[in-house]
LOBA-39176 format. One record per residue (C-alpha): residue in three letters; chain; x negated, y negated, z. Coordinates in steps of 0.1 Angstrom, whole numbers. Each point is the difference from the previous one (the first is absolute). Layout:
BEGIN
@code->ALA; unit->A; xx->X; yy->Y; zz->Z .
...
//
This chain:
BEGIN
@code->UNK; unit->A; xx->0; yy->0; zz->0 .
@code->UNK; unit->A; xx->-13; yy->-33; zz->-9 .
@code->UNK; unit->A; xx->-5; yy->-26; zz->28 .
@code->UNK; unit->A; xx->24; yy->-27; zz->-8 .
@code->UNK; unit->A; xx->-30; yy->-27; zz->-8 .
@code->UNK; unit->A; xx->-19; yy->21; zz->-23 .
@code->UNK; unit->A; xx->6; yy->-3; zz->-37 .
@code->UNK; unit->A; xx->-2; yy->26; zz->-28 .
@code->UNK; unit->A; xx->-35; yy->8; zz->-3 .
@code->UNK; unit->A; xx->-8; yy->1; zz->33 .
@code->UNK; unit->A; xx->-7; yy->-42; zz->3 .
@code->UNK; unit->A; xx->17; yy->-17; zz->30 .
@code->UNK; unit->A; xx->26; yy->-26; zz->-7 .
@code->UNK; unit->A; xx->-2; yy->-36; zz->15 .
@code->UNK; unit->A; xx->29; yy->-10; zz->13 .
@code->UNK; unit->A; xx->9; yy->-30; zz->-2 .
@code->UNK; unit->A; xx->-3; yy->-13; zz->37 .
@code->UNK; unit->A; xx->-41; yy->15; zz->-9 .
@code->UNK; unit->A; xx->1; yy->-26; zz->-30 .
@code->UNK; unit->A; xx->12; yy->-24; zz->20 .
@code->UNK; unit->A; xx->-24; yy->2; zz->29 .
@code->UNK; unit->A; xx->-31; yy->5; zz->-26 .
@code->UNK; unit->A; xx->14; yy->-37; zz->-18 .
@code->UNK; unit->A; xx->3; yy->-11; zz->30 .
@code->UNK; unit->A; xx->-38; yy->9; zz->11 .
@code->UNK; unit->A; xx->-10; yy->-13; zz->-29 .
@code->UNK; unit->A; xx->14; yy->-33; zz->4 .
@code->UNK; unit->A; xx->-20; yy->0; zz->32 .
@code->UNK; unit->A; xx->-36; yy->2; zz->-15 .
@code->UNK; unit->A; xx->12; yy->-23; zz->-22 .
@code->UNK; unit->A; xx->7; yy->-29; zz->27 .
@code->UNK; unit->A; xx->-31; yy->9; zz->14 .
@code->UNK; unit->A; xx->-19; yy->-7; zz->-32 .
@code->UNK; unit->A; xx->17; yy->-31; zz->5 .
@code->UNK; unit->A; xx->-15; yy->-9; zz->33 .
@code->UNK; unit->A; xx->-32; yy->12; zz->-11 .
@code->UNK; unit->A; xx->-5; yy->-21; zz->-31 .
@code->UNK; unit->A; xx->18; yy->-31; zz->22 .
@code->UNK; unit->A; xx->-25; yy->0; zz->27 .
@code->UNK; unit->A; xx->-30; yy->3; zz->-24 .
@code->UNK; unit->A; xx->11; yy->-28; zz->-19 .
@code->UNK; unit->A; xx->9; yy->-24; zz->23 .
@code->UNK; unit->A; xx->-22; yy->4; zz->32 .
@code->UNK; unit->A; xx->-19; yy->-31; zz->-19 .
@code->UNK; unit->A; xx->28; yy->-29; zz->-3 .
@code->UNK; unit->A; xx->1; yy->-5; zz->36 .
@code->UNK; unit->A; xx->15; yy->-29; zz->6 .
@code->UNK; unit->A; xx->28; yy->3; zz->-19 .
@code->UNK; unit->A; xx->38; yy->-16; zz->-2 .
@code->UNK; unit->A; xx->26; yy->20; zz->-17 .
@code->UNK; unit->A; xx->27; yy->-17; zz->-23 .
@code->UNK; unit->A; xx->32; yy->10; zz->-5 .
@code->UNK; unit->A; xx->30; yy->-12; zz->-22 .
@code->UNK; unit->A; xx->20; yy->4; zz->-29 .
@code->UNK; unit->A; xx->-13; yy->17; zz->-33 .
@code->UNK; unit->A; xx->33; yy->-19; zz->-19 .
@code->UNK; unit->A; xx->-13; yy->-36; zz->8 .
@code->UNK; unit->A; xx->-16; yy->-12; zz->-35 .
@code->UNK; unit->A; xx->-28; yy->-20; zz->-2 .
@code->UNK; unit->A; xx->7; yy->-33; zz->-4 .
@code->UNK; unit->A; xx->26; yy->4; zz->31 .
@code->UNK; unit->A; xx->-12; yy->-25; zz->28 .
@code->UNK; unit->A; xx->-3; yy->28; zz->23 .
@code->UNK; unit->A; xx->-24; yy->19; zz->-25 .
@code->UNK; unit->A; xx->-20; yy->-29; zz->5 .
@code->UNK; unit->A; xx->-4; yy->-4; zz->36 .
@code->UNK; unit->A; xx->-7; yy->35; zz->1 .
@code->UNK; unit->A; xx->-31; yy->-6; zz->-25 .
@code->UNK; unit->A; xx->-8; yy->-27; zz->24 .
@code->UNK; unit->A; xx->-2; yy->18; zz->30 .
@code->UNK; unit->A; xx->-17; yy->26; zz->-12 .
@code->UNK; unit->A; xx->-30; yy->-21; zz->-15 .
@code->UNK; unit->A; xx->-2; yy->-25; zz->34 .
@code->UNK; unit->A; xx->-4; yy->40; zz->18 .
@code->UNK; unit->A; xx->-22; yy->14; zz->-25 .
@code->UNK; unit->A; xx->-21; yy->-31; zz->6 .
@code->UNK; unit->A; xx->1; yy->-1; zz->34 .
@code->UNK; unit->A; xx->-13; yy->36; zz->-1 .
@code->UNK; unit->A; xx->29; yy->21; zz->4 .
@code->UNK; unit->A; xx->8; yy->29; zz->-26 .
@code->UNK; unit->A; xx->32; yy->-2; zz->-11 .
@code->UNK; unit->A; xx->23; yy->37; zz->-2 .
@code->UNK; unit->A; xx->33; yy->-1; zz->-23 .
@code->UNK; unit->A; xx->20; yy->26; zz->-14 .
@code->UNK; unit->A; xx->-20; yy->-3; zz->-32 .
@code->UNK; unit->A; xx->32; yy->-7; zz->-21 .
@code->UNK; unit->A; xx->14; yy->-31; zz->-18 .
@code->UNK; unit->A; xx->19; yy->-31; zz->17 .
@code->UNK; unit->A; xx->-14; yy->-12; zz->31 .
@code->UNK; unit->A; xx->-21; yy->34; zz->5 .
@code->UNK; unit->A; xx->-12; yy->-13; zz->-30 .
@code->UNK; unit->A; xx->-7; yy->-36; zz->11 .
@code->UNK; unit->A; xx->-23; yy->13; zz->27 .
@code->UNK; unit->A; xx->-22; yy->22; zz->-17 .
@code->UNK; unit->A; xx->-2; yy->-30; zz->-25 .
@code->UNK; unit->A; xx->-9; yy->-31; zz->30 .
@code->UNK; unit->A; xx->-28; yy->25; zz->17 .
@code->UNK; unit->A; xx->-17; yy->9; zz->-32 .
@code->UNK; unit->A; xx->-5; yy->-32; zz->-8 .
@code->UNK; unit->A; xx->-15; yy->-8; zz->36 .
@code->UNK; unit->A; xx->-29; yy->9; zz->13 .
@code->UNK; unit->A; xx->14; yy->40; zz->18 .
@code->UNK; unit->A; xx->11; yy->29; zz->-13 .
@code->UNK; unit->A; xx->34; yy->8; zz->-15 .
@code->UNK; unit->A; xx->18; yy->37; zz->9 .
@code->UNK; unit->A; xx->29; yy->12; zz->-13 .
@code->UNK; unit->A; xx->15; yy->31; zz->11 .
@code->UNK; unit->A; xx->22; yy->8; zz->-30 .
@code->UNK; unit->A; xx->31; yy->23; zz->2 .
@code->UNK; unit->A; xx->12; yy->24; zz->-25 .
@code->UNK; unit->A; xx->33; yy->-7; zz->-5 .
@code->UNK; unit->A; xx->28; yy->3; zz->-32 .
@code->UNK; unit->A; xx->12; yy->-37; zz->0 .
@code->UNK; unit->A; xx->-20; yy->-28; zz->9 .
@code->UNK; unit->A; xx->-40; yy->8; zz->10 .
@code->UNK; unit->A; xx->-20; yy->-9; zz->-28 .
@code->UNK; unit->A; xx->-33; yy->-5; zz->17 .
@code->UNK; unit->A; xx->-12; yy->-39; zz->-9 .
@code->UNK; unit->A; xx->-38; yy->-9; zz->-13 .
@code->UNK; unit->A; xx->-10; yy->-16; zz->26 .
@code->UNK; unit->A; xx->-12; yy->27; zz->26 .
@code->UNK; unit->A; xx->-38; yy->5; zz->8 .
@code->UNK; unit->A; xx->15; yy->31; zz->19 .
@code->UNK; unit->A; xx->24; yy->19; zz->-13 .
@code->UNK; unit->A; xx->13; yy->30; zz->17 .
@code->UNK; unit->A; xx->32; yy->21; zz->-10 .
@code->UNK; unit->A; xx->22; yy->18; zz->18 .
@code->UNK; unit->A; xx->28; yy->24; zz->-1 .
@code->UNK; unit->A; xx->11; yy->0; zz->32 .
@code->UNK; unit->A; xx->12; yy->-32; zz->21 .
@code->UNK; unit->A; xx->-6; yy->16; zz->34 .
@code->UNK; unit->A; xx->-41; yy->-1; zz->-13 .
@code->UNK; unit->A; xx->5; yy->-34; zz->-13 .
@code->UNK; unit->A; xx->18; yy->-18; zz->36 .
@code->UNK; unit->A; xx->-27; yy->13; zz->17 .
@code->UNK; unit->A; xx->-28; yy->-13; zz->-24 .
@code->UNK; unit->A; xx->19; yy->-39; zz->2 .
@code->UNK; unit->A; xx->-2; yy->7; zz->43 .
@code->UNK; unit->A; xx->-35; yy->15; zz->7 .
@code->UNK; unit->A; xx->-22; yy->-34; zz->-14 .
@code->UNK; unit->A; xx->23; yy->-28; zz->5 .
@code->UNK; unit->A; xx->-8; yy->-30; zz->20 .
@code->UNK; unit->A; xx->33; yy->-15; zz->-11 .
@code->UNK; unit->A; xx->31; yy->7; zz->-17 .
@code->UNK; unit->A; xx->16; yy->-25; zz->-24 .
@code->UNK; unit->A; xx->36; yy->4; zz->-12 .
@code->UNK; unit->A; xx->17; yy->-20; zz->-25 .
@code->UNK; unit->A; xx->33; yy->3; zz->-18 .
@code->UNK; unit->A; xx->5; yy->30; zz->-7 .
@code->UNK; unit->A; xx->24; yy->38; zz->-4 .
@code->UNK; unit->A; xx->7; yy->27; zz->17 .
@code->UNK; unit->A; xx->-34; yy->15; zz->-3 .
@code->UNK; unit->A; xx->-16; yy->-40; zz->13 .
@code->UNK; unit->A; xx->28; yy->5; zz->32 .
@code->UNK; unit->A; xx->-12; yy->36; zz->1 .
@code->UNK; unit->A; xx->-40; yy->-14; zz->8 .
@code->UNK; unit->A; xx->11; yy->-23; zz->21 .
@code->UNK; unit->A; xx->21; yy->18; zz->23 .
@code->UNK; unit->A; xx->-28; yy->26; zz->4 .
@code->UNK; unit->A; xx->-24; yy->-19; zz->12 .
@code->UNK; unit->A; xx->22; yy->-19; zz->22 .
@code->UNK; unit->A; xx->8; yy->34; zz->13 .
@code->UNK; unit->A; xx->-32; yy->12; zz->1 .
@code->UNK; unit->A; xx->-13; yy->-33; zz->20 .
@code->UNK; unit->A; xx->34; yy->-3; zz->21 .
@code->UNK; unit->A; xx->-5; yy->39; zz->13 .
@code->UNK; unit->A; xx->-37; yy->-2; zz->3 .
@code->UNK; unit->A; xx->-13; yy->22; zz->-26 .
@code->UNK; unit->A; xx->-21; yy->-29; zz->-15 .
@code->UNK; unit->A; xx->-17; yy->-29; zz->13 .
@code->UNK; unit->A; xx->15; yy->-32; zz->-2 .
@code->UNK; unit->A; xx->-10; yy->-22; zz->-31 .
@code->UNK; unit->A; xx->19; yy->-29; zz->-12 .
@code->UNK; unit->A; xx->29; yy->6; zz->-30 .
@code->UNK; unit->A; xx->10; yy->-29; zz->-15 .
@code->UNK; unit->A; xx->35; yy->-4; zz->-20 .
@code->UNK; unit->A; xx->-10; yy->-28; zz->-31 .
@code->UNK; unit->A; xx->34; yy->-18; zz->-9 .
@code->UNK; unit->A; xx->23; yy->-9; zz->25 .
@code->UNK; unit->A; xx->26; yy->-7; zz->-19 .
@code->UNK; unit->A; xx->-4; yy->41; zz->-8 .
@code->UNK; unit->A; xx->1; yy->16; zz->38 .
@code->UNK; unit->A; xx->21; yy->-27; zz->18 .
@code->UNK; unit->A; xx->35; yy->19; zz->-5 .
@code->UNK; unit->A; xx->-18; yy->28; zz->10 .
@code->UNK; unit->A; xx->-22; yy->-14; zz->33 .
@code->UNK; unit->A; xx->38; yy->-12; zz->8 .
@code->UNK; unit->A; xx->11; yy->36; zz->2 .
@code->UNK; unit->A; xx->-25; yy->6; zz->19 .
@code->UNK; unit->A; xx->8; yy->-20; zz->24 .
@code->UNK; unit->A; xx->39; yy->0; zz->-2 .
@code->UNK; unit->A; xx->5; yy->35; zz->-2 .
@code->UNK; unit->A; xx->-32; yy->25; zz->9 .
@code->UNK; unit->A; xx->-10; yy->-26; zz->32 .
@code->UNK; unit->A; xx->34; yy->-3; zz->13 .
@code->UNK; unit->A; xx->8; yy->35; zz->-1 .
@code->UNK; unit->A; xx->-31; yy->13; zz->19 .
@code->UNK; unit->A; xx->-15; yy->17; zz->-33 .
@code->UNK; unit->A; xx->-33; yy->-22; zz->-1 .
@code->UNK; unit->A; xx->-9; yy->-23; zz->27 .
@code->UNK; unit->A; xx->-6; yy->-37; zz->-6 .
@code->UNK; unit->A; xx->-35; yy->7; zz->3 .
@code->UNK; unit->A; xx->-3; yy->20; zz->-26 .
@code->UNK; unit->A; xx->7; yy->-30; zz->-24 .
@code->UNK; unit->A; xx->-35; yy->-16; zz->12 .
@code->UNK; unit->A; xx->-12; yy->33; zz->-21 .
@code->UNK; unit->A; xx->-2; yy->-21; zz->-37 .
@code->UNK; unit->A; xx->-3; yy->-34; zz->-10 .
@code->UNK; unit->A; xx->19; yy->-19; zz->-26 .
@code->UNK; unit->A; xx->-25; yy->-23; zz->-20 .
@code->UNK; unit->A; xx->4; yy->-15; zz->-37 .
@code->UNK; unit->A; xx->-33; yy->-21; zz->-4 .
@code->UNK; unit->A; xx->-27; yy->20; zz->-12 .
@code->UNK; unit->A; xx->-25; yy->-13; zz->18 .
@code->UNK; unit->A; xx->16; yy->4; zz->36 .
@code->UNK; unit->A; xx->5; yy->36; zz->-12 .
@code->UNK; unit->A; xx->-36; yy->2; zz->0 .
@code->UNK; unit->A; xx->-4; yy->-21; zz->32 .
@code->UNK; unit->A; xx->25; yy->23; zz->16 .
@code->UNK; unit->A; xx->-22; yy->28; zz->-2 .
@code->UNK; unit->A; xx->-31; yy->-16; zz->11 .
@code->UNK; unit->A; xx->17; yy->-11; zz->31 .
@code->UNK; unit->A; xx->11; yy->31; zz->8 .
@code->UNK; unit->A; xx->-32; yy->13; zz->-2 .
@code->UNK; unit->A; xx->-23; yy->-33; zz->16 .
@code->UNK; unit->A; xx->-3; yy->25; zz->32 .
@code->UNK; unit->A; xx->-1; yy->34; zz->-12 .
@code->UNK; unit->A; xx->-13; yy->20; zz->-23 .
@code->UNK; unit->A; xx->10; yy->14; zz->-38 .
@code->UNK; unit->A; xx->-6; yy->33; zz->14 .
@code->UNK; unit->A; xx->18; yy->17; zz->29 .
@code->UNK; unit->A; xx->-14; yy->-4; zz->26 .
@code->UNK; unit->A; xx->-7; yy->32; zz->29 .
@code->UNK; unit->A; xx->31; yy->-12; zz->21 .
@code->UNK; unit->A; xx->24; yy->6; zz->-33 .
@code->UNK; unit->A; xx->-17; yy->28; zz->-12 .
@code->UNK; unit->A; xx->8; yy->21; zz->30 .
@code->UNK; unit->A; xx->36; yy->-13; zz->0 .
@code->UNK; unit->A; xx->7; yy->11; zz->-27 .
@code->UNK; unit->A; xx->-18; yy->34; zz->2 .
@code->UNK; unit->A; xx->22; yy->6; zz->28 .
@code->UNK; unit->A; xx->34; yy->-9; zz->-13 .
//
């Protein structure tokens, strides 16, 4: 009597929880290759800001354009600049730091609509897997820098916001660009998540809202005039133990 997994011929059958699981592994190593290949690459930019807003904002857009602008004051004040890689304001950033004086990164995304990776990247990594890629926009950061922006711009923001409120990572400034963006949202904020005990009032001193490029870049300097870019001991072993 044949054993129920074993095909004609002798060869055991995979079922198809087996193919599953062996996909599954797969897609594993394959995350892993993305670590691997993220930590080589960008052990060197250190310090760096990431970027994050819309790919849909055009270039001649004024936002576009204080998002170059930003990105070149940082580049020149020796900050790498990390975007998305893709087009709109990712696009704007990788654009502003090459033209400074740092390096520009670009962790680009495969994805079927939207990611075409722009020309503007002295690193260019790709990824299939956005897990990988979150992690890669965390680990260097010295600042986060959110401008208008979708679902995957809300997406960034909220994790690091989480990540900062639960202590996971260190705190480093993020900065909203264009007020006239995040006021209905800050409002909710306050009106609704405050009032009903879901964040505290505190947690709104976790991001600043700024529109002038240049106090963007004076924000994070501030932050920063009595502490290090690196971590220091103290927050290491926070957040080893959390």
């Amino acid at each position: 009597m044949n054993d129920k997994n074993t095909a004609q011929g002798g060869k055991p059958e995979i079922s198809s929880s087996e193919s599953v699981l062996n996909r599954e592994s797969w897609r594993i190593f394959q995350i892993m290759a993305e670590f691997v290949d993220g930590f080589e690459h960008l052990a060197c930019i250190k310090p760096s800001v990431s970027i994050f807003g819309s790919a849909r904002i055009k270039a001649d857009h004024p936002t576009y354009l204080k998002a170059e602008k930003i990105a070149r004051l940082l580049s020149d004040a020796g900050f790498s600049v990390v975007s998305g890689g893709g087009s709109g304001i990712m696009e704007a950033a990788n654009k502003g730091a090459q033209a400074g004086k740092s390096t520009s990164v670009g962790l680009n995304i495969e994805l079927p609509r939207e990611q075409n990776p722009n020309p503007y990247q002295d690193i260019s990594l790709n990824f299939r897997h956005f897990f990988s890629r979150k992690v890669m926009f965390v680990k260097y950061a010295t600042a986060y820098i959110v401008l208008p922006g979708g679902f995957g711009t809300l997406d960034e923001m909220a994790e690091i916001l989480t990540l900062i409120q639960t202590g996971k990572s260190r705190r480093i400034p993020i900065i909203l660009v264009e007020s006239s963006f995040w006021d209905g949202l800050v409002s909710w904020f306050k009106q609704v998540m405050v009032k009903q005990g879901l964040i505290s009032e505190q947690d709104l001193d976790l991001f600043k809202i700024i529109d002038d490029p240049d106090a963007v870049v004076q924000a994070i300097f501030d932050h920063y005039r009595s502490r290090t870019f690196e971590p220091s001991a103290e927050e290491q072993q926070r957040m080893l133990h959390l």
